[in-house]
N, C-alpha and C positions, 0 to 999 in steps of 0.2 A: 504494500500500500504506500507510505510513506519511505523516503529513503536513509534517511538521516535522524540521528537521536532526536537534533534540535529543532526538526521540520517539523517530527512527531510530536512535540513538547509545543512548539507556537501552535499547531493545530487544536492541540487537547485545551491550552490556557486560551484560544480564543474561545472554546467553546464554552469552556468553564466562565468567561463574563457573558456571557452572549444567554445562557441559561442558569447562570447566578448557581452554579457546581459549586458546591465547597473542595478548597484546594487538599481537601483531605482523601476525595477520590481518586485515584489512582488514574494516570494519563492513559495504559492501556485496556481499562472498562471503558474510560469516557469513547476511545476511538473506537473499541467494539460496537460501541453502543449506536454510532454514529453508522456506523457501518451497515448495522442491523437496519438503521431506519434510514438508510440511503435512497430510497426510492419516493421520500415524502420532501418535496420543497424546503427552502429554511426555513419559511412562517408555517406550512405546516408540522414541521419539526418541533421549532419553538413553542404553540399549541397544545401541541400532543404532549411536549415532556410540563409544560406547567401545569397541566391535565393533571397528567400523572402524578406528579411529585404532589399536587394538592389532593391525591384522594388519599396517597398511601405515604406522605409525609417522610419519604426518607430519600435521600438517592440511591442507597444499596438496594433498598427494594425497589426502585425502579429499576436500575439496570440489571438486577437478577430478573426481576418477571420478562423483560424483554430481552435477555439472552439466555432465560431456561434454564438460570444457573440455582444451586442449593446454596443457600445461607449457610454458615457455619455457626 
């Protein structure tokens, strides 16, 4: 996807202000995450994740429901 640490890292921190992520998630969920929902627009993007984070009030639980991943 990306080629470079630091490509990977401005992608992840744009997105993290762009949907208000706290820097505490990890740049390689955020870009999973991104990934997963590549085929929706930015605004619909943006939308859907403040959807989300407003029903289920975490970002981990948003990006485990949307990559099917198990909580530890």
């Amino acid at each position: 996807m990306f080629r470079t640490a630091s490509v990977r890292r401005n992608v992840a921190d744009n997105l993290r202000r762009l949907h208000a992520i706290p820097a505490i998630v990890a740049d390689d969920d955020i870009l999973a995450l991104r990934d997963e929902l590549s085929f929706m627009d930015s605004d619909e993007m943006h939308g859907y994740l403040t959807e989300e984070y407003s029903r289920l009030g975490d970002w981990g639980q948003v990006i485990a429901r949307n990559l099917s991943l198990e909580l530890a």
